[in-house]
BALOBA-1460 file (C-alpha; in Angstrom, 3 decimals):
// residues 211
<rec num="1" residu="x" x="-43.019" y="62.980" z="-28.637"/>
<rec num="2" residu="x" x="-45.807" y="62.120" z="-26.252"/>
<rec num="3" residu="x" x="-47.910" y="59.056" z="-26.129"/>
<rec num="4" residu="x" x="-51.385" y="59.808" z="-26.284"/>
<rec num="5" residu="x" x="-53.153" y="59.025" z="-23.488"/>
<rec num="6" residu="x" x="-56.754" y="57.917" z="-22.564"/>
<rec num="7" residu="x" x="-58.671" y="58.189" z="-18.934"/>
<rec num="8" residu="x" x="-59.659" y="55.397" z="-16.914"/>
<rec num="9" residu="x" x="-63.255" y="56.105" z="-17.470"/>
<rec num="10" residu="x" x="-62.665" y="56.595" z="-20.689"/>
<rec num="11" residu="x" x="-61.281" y="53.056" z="-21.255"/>
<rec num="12" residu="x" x="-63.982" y="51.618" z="-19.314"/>
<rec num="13" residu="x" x="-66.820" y="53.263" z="-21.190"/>
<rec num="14" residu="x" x="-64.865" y="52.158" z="-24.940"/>
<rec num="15" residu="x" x="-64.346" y="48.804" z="-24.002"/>
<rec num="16" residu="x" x="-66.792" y="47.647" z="-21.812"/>
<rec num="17" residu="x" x="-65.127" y="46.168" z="-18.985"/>
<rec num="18" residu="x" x="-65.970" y="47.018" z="-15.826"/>
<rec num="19" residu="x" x="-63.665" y="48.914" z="-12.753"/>
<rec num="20" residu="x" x="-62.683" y="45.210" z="-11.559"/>
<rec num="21" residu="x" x="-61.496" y="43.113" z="-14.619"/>
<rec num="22" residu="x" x="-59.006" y="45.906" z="-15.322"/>
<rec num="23" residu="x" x="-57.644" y="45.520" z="-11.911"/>
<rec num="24" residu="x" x="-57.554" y="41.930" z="-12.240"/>
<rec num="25" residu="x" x="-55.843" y="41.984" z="-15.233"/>
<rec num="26" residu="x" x="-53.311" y="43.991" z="-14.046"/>
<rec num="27" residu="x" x="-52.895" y="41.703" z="-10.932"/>
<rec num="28" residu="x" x="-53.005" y="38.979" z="-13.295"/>
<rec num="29" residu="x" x="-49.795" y="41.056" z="-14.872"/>
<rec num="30" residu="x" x="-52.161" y="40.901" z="-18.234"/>
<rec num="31" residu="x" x="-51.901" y="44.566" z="-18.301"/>
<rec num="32" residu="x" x="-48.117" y="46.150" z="-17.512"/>
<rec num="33" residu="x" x="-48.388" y="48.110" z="-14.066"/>
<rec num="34" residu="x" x="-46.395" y="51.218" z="-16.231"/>
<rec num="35" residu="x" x="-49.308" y="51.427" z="-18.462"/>
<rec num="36" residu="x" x="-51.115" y="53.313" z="-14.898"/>
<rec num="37" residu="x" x="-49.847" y="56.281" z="-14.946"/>
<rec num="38" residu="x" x="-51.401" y="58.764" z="-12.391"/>
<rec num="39" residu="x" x="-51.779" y="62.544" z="-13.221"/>
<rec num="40" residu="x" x="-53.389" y="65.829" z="-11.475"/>
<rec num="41" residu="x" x="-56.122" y="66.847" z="-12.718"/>
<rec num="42" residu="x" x="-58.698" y="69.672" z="-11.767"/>
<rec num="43" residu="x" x="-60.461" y="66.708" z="-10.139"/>
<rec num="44" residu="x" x="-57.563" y="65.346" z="-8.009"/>
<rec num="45" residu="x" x="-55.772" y="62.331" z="-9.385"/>
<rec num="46" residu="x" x="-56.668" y="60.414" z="-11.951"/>
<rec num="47" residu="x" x="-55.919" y="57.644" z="-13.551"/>
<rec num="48" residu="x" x="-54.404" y="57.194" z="-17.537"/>
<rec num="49" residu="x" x="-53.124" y="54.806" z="-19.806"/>
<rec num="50" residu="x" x="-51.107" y="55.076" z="-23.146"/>
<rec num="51" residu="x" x="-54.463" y="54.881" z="-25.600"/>
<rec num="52" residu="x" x="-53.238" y="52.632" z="-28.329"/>
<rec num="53" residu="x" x="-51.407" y="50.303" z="-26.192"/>
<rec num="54" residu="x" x="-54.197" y="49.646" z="-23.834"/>
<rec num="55" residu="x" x="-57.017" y="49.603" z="-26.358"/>
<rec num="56" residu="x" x="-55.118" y="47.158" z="-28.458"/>
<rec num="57" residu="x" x="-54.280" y="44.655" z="-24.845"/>
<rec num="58" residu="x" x="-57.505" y="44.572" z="-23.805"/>
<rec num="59" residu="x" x="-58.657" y="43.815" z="-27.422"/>
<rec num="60" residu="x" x="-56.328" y="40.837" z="-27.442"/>
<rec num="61" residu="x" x="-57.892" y="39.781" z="-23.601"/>
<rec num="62" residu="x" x="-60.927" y="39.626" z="-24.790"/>
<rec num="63" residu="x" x="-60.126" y="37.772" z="-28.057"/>
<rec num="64" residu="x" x="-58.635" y="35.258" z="-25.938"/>
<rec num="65" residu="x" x="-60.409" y="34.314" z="-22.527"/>
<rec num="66" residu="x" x="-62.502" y="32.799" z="-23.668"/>
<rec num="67" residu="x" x="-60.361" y="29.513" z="-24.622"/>
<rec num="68" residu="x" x="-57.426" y="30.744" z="-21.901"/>
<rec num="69" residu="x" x="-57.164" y="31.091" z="-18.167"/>
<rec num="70" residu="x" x="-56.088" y="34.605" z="-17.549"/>
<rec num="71" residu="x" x="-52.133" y="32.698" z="-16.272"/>
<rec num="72" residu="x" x="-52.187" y="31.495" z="-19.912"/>
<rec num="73" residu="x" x="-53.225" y="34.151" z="-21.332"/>
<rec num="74" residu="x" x="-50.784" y="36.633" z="-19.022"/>
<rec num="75" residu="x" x="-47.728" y="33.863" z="-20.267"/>
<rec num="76" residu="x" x="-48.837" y="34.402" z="-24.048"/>
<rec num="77" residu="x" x="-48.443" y="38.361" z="-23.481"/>
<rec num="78" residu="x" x="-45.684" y="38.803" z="-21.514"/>
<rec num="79" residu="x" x="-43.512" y="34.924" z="-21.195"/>
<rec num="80" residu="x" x="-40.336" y="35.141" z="-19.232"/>
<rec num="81" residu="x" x="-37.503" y="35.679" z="-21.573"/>
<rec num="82" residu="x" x="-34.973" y="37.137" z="-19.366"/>
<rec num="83" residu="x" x="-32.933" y="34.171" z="-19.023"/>
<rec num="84" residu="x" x="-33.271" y="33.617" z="-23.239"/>
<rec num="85" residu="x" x="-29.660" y="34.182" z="-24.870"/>
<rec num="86" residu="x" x="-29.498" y="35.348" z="-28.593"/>
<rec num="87" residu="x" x="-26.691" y="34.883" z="-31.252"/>
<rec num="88" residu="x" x="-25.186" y="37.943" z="-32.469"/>
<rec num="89" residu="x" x="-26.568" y="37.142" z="-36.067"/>
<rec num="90" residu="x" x="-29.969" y="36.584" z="-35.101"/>
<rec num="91" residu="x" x="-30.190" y="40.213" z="-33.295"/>
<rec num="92" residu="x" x="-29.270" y="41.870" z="-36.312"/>
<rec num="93" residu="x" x="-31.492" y="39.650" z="-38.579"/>
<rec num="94" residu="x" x="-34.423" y="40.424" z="-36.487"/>
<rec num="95" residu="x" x="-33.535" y="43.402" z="-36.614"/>
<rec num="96" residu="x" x="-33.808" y="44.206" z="-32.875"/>
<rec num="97" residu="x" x="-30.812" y="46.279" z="-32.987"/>
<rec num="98" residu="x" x="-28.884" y="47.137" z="-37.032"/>
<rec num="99" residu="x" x="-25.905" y="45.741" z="-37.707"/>
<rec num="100" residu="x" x="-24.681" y="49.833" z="-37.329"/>
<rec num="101" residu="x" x="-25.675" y="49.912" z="-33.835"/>
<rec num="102" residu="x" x="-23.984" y="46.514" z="-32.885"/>
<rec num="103" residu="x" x="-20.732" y="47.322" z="-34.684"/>
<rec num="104" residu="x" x="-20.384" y="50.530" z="-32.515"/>
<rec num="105" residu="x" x="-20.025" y="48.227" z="-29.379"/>
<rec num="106" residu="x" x="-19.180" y="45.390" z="-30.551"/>
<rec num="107" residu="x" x="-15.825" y="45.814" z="-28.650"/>
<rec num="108" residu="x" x="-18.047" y="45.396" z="-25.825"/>
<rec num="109" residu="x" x="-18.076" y="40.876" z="-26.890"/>
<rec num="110" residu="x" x="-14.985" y="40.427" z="-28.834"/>
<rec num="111" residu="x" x="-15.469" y="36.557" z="-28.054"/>
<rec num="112" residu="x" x="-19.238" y="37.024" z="-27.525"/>
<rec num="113" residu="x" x="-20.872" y="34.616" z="-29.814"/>
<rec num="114" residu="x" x="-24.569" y="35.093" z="-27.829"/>
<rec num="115" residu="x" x="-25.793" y="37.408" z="-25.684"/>
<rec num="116" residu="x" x="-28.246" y="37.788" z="-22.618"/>
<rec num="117" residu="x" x="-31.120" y="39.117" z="-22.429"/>
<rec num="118" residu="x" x="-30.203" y="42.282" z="-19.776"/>
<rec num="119" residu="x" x="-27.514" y="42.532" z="-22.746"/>
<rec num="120" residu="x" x="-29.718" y="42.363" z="-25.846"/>
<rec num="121" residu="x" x="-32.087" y="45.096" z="-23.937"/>
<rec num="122" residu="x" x="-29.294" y="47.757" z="-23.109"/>
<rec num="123" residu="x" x="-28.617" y="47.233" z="-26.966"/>
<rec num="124" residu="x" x="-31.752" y="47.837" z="-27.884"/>
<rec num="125" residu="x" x="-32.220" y="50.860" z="-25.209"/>
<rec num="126" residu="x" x="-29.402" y="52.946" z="-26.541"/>
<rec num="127" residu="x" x="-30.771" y="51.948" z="-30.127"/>
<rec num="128" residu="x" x="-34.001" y="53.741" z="-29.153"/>
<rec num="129" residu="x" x="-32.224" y="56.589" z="-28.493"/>
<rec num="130" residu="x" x="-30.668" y="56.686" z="-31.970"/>
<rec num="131" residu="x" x="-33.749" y="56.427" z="-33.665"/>
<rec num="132" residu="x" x="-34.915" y="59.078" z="-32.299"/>
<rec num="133" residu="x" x="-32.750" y="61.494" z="-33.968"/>
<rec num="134" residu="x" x="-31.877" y="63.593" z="-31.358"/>
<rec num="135" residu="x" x="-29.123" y="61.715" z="-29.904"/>
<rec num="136" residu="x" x="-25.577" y="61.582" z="-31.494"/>
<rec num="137" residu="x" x="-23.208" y="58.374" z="-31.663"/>
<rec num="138" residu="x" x="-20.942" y="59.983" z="-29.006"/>
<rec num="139" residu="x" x="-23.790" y="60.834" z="-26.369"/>
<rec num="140" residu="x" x="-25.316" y="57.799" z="-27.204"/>
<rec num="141" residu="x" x="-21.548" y="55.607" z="-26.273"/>
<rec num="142" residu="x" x="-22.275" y="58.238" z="-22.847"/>
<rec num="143" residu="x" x="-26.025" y="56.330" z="-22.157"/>
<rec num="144" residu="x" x="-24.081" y="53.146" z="-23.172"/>
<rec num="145" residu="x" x="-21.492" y="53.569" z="-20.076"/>
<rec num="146" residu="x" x="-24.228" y="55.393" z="-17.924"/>
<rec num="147" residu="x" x="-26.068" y="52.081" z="-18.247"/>
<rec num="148" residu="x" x="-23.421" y="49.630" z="-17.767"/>
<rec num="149" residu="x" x="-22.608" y="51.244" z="-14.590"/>
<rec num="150" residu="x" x="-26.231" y="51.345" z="-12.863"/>
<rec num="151" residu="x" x="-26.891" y="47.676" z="-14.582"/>
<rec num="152" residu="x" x="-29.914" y="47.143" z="-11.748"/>
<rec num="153" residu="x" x="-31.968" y="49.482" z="-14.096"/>
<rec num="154" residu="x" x="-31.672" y="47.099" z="-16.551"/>
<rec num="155" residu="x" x="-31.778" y="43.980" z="-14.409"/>
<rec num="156" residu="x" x="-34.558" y="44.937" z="-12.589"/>
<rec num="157" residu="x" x="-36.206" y="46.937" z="-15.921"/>
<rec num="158" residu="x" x="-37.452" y="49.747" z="-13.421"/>
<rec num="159" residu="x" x="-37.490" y="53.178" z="-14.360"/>
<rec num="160" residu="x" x="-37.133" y="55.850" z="-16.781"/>
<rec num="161" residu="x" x="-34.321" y="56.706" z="-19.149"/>
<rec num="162" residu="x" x="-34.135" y="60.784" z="-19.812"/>
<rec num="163" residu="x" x="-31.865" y="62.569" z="-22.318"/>
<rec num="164" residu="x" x="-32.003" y="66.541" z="-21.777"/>
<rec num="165" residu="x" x="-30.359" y="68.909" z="-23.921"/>
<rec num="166" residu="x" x="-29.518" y="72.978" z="-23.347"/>
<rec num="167" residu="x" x="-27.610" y="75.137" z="-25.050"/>
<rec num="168" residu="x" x="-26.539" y="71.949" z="-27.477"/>
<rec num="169" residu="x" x="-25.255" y="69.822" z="-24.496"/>
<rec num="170" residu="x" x="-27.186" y="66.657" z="-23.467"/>
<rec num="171" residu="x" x="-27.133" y="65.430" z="-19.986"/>
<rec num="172" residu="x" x="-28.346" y="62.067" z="-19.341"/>
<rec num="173" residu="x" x="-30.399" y="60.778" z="-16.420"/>
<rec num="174" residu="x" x="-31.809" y="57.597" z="-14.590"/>
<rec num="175" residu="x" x="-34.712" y="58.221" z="-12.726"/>
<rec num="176" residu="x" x="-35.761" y="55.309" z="-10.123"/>
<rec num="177" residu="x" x="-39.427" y="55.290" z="-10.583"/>
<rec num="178" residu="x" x="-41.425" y="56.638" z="-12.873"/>
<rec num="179" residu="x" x="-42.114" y="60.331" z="-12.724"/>
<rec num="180" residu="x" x="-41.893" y="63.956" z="-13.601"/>
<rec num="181" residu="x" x="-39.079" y="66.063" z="-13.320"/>
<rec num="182" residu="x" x="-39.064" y="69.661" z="-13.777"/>
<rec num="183" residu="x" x="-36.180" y="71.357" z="-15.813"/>
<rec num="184" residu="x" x="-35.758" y="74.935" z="-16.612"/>
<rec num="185" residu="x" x="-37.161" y="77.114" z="-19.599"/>
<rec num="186" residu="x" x="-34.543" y="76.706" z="-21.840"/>
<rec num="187" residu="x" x="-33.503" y="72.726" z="-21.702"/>
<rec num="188" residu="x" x="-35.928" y="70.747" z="-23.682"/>
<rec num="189" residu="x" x="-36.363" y="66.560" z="-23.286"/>
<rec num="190" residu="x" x="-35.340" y="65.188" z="-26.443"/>
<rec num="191" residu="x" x="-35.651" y="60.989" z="-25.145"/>
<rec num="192" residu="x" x="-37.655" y="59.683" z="-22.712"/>
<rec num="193" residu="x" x="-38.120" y="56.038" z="-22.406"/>
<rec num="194" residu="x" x="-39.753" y="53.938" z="-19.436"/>
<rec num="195" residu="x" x="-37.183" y="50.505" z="-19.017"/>
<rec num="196" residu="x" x="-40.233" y="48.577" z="-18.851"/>
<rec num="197" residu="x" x="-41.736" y="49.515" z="-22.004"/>
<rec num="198" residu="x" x="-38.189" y="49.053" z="-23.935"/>
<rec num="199" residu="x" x="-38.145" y="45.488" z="-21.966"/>
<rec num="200" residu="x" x="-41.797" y="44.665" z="-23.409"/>
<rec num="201" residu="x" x="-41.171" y="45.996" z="-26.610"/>
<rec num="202" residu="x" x="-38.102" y="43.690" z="-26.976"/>
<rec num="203" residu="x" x="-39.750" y="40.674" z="-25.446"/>
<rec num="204" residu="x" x="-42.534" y="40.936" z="-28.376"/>
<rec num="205" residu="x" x="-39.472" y="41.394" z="-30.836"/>
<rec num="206" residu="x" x="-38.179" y="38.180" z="-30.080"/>
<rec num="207" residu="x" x="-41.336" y="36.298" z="-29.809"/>
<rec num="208" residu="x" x="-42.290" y="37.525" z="-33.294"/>
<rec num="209" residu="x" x="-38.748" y="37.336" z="-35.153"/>
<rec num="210" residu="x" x="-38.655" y="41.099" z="-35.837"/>
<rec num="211" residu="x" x="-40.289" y="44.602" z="-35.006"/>
């Protein structure tokens, strides 16, 4: 279930770009801050990034700054969709979230003809989980409720999104930042998902008209 992951040296030495266009890139918000994700190491902390994700961004930088300034190129990546409403149709047809997903809360908009971003991305969170497999429609409605009531997750996309499961029950969590938590021998993680990552992942989804 985990992401590969390449070093920061690593990247450097692949690529070719040197210590201080990554870190103006990521100032530049060309490269999601998420994608840094610190770990111990023999050597202290260092410094990794989710491999395909970052090879494939930087790929794309390249491609492009050449004809861009690194604002255009950071609103071609990433443009501000938050405030971007959807009809219900158009979700499913993209298929950002199936029509099986939407008709288990689709109490949720009885009039609802469109819906908000913050709304399309809980959707599509607790949709995540599905796909998974490990997650069933009732613990799934649980997520649903857990993130309607701490709605600042969403709002403010910050965080991490944990499902663990012992002894066949699942207990759901909302962590604040992003970082490791330490369970006991016998629980296992069956979901973890960053908010940030779901909220990129659906902002590409509705640039492109589909995942």
């Amino acid at each position: 279930m985990d992401e590969k992951l390449i070093s920061k040296k690593e990247l450097l030495r692949l690529t070719g770009i040197s210590y201080g266009q990554l870190y103006r890139w990521k100032r530049k918000n060309l490269i999601p801050e998420e994608w840094f994700i610190r770990k111990s190491t023999y050597t202290g902390q260092e410094t990794f990034f989710p491999k395909q994700k970052i090879l494939d961004r930087i790929d794309k930088i390249k491609r492009m700054k050449d004809d861009l300034s690194l604002d255009e190129i950071a609103e071609r990546l990433s443009p501000n969709l938050t405030k971007v409403m959807l009809p219900v149709e158009e979700i499913i047809k993209r298929n950002i979230v199936s029509k099986g997903v939407w008709n288990l809360f689709a109490d949720e908009w009885t009039e609802a003809k469109t819906l908000h971003f913050e709304e399309i991305l809980r959707l599509y969170v607790v949709a995540r989980t599905l796909k998974t497999g490990n997650v069933s429609l009732e613990e799934a409605r649980r997520v649903w409720s857990m993130l309607e009531a701490h709605a600042s997750h969403i709002r403010e996309q910050k965080g991490e999104l944990w499902i663990i499961r012992k002894m066949g029950i699942a207990i759901s969590l909302l962590t604040d930042s992003v970082q490791e938590l330490h369970i006991e021998a016998d629980a296992k993680v069956v979901v973890r998902l960053s908010l940030a990552q779901c909220a990129e992942e659906l902002k590409i989804s509705m640039m492109d008209g589909g995942m």
